[in-house]
TORVEX-936957 format. One record per residue (C-alpha): x, y negated, z negated; residue in three letters. Coordinates in steps of 0.001 Angstrom, whole numbers, plus 500000, padded with zeros to 6 digits. Layout:
<sites>
XYZALA;...
</sites>
This chain:
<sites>
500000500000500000UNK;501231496527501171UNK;500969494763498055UNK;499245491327498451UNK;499410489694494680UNK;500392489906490875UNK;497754489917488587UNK;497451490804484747UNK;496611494351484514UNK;493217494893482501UNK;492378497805479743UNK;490211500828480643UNK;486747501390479486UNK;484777504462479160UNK;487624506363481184UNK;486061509542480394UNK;482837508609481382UNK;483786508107484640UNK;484726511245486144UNK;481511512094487997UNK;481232509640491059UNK;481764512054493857UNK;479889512146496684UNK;478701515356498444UNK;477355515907502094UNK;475739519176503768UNK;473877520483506459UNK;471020522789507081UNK;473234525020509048UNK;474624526322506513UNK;472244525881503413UNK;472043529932503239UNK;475237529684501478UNK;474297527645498896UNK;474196529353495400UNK;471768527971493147UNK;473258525904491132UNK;472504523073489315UNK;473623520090492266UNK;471893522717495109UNK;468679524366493471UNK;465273523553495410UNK;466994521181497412UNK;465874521946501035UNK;466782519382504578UNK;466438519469507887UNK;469070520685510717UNK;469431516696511462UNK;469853515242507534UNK;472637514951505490UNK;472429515709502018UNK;474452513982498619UNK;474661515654495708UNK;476196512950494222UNK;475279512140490050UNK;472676509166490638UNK;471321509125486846UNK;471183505317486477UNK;472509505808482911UNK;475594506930483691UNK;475929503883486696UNK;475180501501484279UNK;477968502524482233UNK;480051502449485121UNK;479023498870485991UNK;479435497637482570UNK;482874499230482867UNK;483515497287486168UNK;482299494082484829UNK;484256494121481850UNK;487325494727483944UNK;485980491433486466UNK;485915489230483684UNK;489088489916482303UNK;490370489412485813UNK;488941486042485884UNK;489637484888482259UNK;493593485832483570UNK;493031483287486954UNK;493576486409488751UNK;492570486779492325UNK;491076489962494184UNK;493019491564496199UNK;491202491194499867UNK;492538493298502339UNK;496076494937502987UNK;497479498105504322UNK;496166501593502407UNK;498866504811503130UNK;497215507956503981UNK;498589511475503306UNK;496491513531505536UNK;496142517347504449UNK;494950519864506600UNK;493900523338504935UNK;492936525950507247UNK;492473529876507354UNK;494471530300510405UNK;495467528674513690UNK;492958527009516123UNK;490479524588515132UNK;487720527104514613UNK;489990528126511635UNK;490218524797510413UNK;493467523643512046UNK;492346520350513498UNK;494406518886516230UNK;496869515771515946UNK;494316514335518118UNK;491727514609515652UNK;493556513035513011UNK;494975510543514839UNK;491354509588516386UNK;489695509758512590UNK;492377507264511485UNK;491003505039514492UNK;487653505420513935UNK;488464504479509880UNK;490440501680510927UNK;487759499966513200UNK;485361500570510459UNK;487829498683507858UNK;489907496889510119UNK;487540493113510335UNK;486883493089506510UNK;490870493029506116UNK;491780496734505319UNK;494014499126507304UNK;495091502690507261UNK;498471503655507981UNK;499189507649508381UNK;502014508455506652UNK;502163511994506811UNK;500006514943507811UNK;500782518541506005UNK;499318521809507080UNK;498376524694504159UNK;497541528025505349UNK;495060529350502335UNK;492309531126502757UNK;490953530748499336UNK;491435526988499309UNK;489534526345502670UNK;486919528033501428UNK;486733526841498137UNK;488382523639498273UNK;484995521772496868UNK;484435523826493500UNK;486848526664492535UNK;489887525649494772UNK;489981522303494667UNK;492208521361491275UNK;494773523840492390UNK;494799522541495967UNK;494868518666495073UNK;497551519307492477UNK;499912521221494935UNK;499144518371496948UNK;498140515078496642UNK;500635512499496949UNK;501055508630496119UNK;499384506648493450UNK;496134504974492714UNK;496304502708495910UNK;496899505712498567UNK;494360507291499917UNK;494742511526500351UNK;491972512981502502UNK;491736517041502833UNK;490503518738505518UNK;488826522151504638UNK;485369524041505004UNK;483568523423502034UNK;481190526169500228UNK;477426525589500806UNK;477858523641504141UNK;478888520329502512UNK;480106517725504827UNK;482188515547502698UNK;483001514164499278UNK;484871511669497818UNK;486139510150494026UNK;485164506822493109UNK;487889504239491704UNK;486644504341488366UNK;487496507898488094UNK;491538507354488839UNK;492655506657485606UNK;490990509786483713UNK;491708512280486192UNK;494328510898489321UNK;495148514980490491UNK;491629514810491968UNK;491435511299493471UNK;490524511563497337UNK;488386511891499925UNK;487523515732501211UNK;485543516415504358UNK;484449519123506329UNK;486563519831509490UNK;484447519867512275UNK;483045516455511170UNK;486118514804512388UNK;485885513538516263UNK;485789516057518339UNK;484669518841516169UNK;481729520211516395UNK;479180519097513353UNK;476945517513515483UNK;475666514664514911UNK;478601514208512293UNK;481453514826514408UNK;482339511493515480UNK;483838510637512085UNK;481987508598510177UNK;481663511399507561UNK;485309509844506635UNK;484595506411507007UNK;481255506618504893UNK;483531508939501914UNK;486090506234502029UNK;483323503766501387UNK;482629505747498363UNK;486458505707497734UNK;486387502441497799UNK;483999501628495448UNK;480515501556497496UNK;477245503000496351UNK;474504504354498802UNK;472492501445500040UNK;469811503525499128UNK;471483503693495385UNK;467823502885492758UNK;465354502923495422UNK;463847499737496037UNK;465591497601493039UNK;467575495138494404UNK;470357493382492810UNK;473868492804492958UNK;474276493257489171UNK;471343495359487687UNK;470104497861489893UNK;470411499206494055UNK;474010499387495385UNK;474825496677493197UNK;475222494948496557UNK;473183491565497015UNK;473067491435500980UNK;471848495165501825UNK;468401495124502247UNK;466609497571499664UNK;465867500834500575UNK;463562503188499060UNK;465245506425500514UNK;468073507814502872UNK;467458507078506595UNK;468432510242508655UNK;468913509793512319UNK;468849506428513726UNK;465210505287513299UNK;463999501810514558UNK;462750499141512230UNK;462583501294509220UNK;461629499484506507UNK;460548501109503341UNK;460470498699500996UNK;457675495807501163UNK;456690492686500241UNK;458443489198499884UNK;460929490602497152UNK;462549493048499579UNK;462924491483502935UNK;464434492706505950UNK;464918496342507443UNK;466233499743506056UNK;470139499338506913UNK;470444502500509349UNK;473264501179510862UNK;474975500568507760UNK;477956503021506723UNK;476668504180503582UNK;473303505211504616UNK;472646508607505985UNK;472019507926509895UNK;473846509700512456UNK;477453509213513254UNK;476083507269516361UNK;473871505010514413UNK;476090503733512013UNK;478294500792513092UNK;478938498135509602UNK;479608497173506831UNK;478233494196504569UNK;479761490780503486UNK;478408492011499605UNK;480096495518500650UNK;483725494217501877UNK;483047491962498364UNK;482842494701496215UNK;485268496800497662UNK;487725493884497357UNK;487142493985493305UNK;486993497594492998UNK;490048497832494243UNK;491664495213492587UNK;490203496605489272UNK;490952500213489823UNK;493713501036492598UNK;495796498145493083UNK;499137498349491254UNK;498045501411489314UNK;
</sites>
């Protein structure tokens, strides 16, 4: 990470509270495999819909914003700025059960094409990725099991850098999930598992239609870098209390799957505007999805700042 500043490093609260922010992706394609267990039991989607199994109990959010605001006021009482952009590292690791990208050995194409696609996502709000290094792990057990009973052993082994690098593991995760990803509050109590994990064939190219042209990654590195579902609470909508704890998305009572027109499922003169298909952290198809907020580039700015930079 290009470092952009100095400011006065700020204590940690609720560290340990903060460990569950992942974010978790599936199809229907492969729902037979799901066990039932507590994140996957009753849960049933279509063919066409992602799925996040991500903790949303607004209890444990709201302890995670009171976290983030503490840490945002201390920033400011300390005439520290936010860091608003630089260049992020990426160690790139590729776990497969064999050669050929059917066996989970993605191409250098597809890598180098996923950091383009993350990069155009990132790139206008001031944020970069810069590949650093790419390593290949033949394991069976880990491409398999790399979200659940693999993936402590294989992040350990692996993951390189500090707070403000970004690891992302390609694998095929159990019960047909997509993707998933740590949030920054989660670094400090537990920095082994920080990263972003996705399913192979949703990088472009691959074949997890309609999530193969890779904005599987760029919607987990949202989550990496600090951003909620803009679906996050329903219809509440506020930058501080409630939603995506992003002022500018338009509220949204539920994820949008596909790329439907002039969605709009919250009402009324408190909630004005459209469902944000096209926006990243929705659930739309690759194809529909094409920004990212003011509010959004905002909060990642902070998050970072508050979580990853210098740490």
């Amino acid at each position: 990470m290009k470092k952009l500043g100095i400011f006065a490093a700020v204590t940690f609260v609720f560290a340990a509270l903060l460990v569950f922010g992942g974010s978790i992706f599936r199809t229907e394609a492969q729902k037979s495999a799901v066990e039932e267990t507590p994140e996957f039991k009753d849960v049933v989607v279509s063919k066409s819909e992602r799925f996040c199994a991500t903790d949303h109990d607004p209890e444990k959010i709201a302890l995670m914003e009171a976290d983030f605001a503490v840490k945002k006021q201390e920033l400011q009482n300390s005439f520290g700025d936010n860091i608003s952009g630089g260049t992020i590292n990426v160690y790139f690791h590729v776990i497969r059960k064999g050669t050929g990208v059917s066996n989970g050995d993605v191409t250098t194409q597809m890598i180098n094409d996923q950091m383009s696609v993350l990069n155009s996502a990132f790139g206008g709000w001031g944020w970069n990725f810069n590949l650093v290094t790419v390593t290949r792990t033949t394991n069976s057990t880990w491409y398999n099991g790399c979200y659940g009973s693999s993936e402590t052993a294989m992040k350990s082994a692996l993951r390189q850098g500090s707070a403000d690098d970004l690891n992302i593991y390609t694998c095929n995760p159990s019960g047909g999930i997509l993707g998933y990803a740590t949030f920054p509050s989660s670094y400090n109590s537990n920095p082994s598992k920080d990263g972003v994990v996705l399913l192979y064939s949703s990088l472009p190219g691959g074949s997890a239609s309609p999530y193969n042209l890779g904005d599987t990654g760029t919607h987990e590195v949202g989550h990496w870098m600090g951003l909620y579902h803009t679906f996050q609470g329903g219809c509440a909508r506020s930058a501080t209390n409630g939603g995506d704890y992003v002022a500018d998305t338009p509220a949204e009572k539920s994820p949008a799957y596909g790329c439907p027109s002039g969605r709009n499922t919250c009402t009324g003169s408190r909630f004005p505007g459209n469902d944000p298909i096209e926006n990243f952290m929705d659930y739309s198809d690759d194809y529909c999805m094409f920004k990212f907020t003011g509010g959004q580039d905002s909060r990642m700015d902070s998050q970072f700042t508050a979580y990853r930079y210098n740490k």
